[in-house]
LOKOL-372664 format. One line per field, with one value per residue (C-alpha): residue number from 1; x, y, z. Coordinates in steps of 0.25 Angstrom, whole numbers, m for minus. Layout:
N
n: c(NUM,...)
X: c(X,...)
Y: c(Y,...)
Z: c(Z,...)
//
This chain:
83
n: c(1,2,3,4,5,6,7,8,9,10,11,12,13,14,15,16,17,18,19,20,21,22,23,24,25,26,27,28,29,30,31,32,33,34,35,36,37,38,39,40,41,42,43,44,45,46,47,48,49,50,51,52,53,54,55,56,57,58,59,60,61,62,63,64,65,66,67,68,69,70,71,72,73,74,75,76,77,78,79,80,81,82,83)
X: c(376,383,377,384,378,370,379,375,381,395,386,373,379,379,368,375,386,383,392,395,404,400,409,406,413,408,396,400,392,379,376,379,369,358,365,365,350,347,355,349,335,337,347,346,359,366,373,387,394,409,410,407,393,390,391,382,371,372,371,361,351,356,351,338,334,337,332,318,306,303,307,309,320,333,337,347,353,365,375,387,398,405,419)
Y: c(106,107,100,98,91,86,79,70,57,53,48,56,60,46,48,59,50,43,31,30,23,19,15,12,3,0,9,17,6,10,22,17,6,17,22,6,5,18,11,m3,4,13,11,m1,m8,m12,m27,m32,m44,m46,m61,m76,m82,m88,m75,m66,m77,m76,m61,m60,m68,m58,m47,m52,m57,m44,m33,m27,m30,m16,m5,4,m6,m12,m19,m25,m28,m37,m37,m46,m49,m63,m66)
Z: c(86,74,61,48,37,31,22,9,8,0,m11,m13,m27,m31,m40,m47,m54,m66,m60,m43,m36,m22,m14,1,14,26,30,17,12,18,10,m3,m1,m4,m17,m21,m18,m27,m38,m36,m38,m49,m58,m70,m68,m79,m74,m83,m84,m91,m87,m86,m93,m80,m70,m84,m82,m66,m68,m78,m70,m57,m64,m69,m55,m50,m60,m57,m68,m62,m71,m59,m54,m55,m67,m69,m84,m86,m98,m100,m110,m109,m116)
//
């Protein structure tokens, strides 16, 4: 029996980059969901909007609802610009 490996995953340098693109199809989804999750629970996330009143309203109140009173969680923090 011959064993080669063990070999790290296409994306276990994602971390490394100031800015990643993932990019996954099919069961390429499957790993990325992971990197997703790290980033849904670490990173404060900046929200923006470039549009309609209407959808800024609808979006601000999307990211109330979903940012975490907790410190240690995800926040989101919305900014628009309306012409």
């Amino acid at each position: 029996i011959g064993v080669d490996g063990p070999f790290g995953t296409a994306s276990e340098d994602v971390f490394d980059y100031e800015v990643s693109m993932l990019v996954g199809a099919g069961i390429g989804v499957t790993p990325f969901a992971s990197i997703l999750k790290s980033i849904w629970y670490n990173s404060v996330v900046g929200t923006f909007l470039c549009g309609p009143e209407a959808l800024a309203k609808v979006l601000e109140k999307k990211c109330a609802k979903y940012s975490d009173v907790d410190p240690r969680k995800t926040k989101f923090y919305f900014n628009k610009e309306n012409f």
